[in-house]
Structure formats: structure tokens, C-alpha cells
N, C-alpha and C positions, 0 to 999 in steps of 0.2 A: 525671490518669491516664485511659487511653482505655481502656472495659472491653470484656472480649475479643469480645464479639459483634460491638464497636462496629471491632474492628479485622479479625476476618472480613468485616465489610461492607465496608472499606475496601478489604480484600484483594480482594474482587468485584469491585469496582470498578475497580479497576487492573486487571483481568486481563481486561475489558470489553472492551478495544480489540484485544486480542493474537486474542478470541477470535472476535470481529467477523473479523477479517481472516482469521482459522482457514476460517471458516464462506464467506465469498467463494471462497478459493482450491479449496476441496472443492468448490462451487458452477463455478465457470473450470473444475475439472476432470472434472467429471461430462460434460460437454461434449465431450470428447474420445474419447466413446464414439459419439457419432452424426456420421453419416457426412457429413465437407464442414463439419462448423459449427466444427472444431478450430482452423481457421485463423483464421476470424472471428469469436469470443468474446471482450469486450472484456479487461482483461488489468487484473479486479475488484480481484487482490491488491495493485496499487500504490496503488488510491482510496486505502483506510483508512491505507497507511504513511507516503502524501503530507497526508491530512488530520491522523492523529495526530503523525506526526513532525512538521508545523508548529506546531500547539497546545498540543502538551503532549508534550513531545520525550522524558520518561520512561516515556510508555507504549507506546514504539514501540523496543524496542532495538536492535542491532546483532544482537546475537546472536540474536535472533527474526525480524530479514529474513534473514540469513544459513540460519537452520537451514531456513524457511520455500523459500528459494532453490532447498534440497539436496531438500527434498521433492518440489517441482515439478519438479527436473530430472528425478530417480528415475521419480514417474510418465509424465511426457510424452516421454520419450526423450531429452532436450536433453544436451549433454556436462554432464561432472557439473562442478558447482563453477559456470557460467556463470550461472545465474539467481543464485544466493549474491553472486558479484561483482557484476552489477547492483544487485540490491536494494541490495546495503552501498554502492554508488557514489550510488545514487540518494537515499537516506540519509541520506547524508555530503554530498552539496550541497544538501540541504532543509535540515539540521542549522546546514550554514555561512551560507545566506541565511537565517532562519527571523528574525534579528534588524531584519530589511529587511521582509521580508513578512511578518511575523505581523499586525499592526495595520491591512494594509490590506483593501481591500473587498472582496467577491468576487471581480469579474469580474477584478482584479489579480491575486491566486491560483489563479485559473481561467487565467490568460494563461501564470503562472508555471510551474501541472501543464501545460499542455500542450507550453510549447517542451523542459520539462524529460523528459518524456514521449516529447519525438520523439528529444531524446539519444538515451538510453536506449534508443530503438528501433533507434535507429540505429545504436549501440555494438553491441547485441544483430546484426543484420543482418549486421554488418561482420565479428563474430566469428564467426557461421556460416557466411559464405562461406568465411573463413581457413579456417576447422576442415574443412569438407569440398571444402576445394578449388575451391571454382567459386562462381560469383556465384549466387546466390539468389535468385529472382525478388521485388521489393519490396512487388508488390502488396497479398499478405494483409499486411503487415508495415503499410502504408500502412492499409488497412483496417481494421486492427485497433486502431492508432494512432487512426484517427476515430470508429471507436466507444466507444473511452475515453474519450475526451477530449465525449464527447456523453452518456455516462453518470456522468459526475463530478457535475452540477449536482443531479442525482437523489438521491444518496447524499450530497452534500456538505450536503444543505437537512436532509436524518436525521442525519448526523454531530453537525451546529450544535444541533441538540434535544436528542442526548443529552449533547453535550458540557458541553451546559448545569445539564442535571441532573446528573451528574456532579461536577461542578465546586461545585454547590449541595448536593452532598451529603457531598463531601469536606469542607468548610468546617464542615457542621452536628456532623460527627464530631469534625474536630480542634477545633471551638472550643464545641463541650458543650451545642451547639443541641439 
């Protein structure tokens, strides 16, 4: 039997990742107050959903990129419900390859965030021009796609550390280390 402190620590632990990603998205959106950098701010809240939804698919849910989605839209103007659809889209095909790429090496899940990345950019793009009618200019969109996909390696090298301890410390609880 796991005693209760032993299962608040666990509960910390799982709630690691959701908060990690918490702390990114408030960080993407602090950003949107100075003037010109809204566009080109790497778009930090998919690193953590792309790196936990690979590794560890239960600390990444559906319902927490979704609610994460409705936040982002609320603050940065975007039609409501379109980051919610992404994120769950984006998600749902880490979710469905995750059995493909989880065991391989970086720079293969670096190849994987990034084409999956330009989707998703691209999904997003295609749905803003529908929504307001006119094409969109791609640039920041292009931009913004190259500064993620250049800020993944940074965050993904902190990910793999805690992932680790994490993972070594869920083990020490459930098996009475």
C-alpha cells in the first residue's frame, strides 16, 4: 500500500508536465503585449504536448490541450474553439504514431515535430484565411514555424532530464524504494 504522502508526490508528478506547459503558454503569451514580437514568438505550448504526448501519453490529455486551446484563443483574439481543434488534432497524430517513434533518436523526433508542426501550421493558416475571408499573408506563419522547430532541441535536452527523474521517481514510489 502507497502511503499518502507517497501518493501526493506522485500526484506532483503527473501534474509536472500539464504545468510545464501551463508556464510556456503564459510565457508565448506575455509576448503579445510588446509590440511586432506577437507574430514571431515560437508557439512554446506545442514543445511540452509534442514531447509528453510521445513519452508518456498520460500526462498529456486531450482534455488539457483542448482546454489549453480555448485559453489561447480567449486571450490572443483567434476564433474560439481553433487552437482547441489543433492542439487535439496535433495530439491525436503524436498519439497515433507515438508507437513508431517513441524508441527512436532525437534527430527522428526532431524531423517528426517539425513536418508535424508545419501541418498544423498549415491547417491553422488555411483556417484563418477561410474564417476571415482572404488569404493571409504566410510569412509570420513561416517564421514562427522556424523558430519552433529551432527552439525544440533546447527544451527537448530539459524535457529528457526530467523525464528521467520522473520516471525514477515514479518507479521508487510504486515499488516501495
Amino acid at each position: 500500500m502507497i502511503q499518502p504522502f507517497r501518493k501526493v508526490e506522485l500526484l506532483c508528478w503527473s501534474v509536472l508536465p500539464g504545468l510545464i506547459t501551463t508556464l510556456l503558454a503564459i510565457f508565448f503569451l506575455a509576448s503579445r503585449h510588446v509590440g511586432g514580437l506577437n507574430h514571431f514568438m515560437p508557439l512554446l505550448p506545442l514543445i511540452p504536448i509534442f514531447y509528453w504526448g510521445m513519452n508518456h501519453a498520460r500526462d498529456m490529455p486531450y482534455w488539457f490541450a483542448f482546454m489549453l486551446g480555448l485559453v489561447m484563443d480567449a486571450v490572443t483574439g483567434m476564433p474560439m474553439g481553433l487552437s482547441s481543434v489543433l492542439y487535439v488534432v496535433f495530439l491525436l497524430l503524436i498519439h497515433s504514431q507515438r508507437k513508431y517513434i517513441h524508441k527512436e533518436g532525437f534527430v527522428i523526433k526532431w524531423a517528426y515535430f517539425t513536418l508535424l508542426l508545419g501541418a498544423i501550421c498549415a491547417l491553422n493558416w488555411i483556417a484563418l484565411s477561410l474564417f476571415y475571408s482572404r488569404v493571409e499573408t504566410m510569412v509570420p506563419a513561416l517564421l514562427q514555424w522556424f523558430l519552433t522547430v529551432c527552439c525544440y532541441p533546447l527544451l527537448h535536452k530539459g524535457f529528457d532530464a526530467l523525464y528521467e527523474h520522473i520516471s525514477n521517481r515514479r518507479w521508487q514510489i510504486l515499488h516501495g524504494a
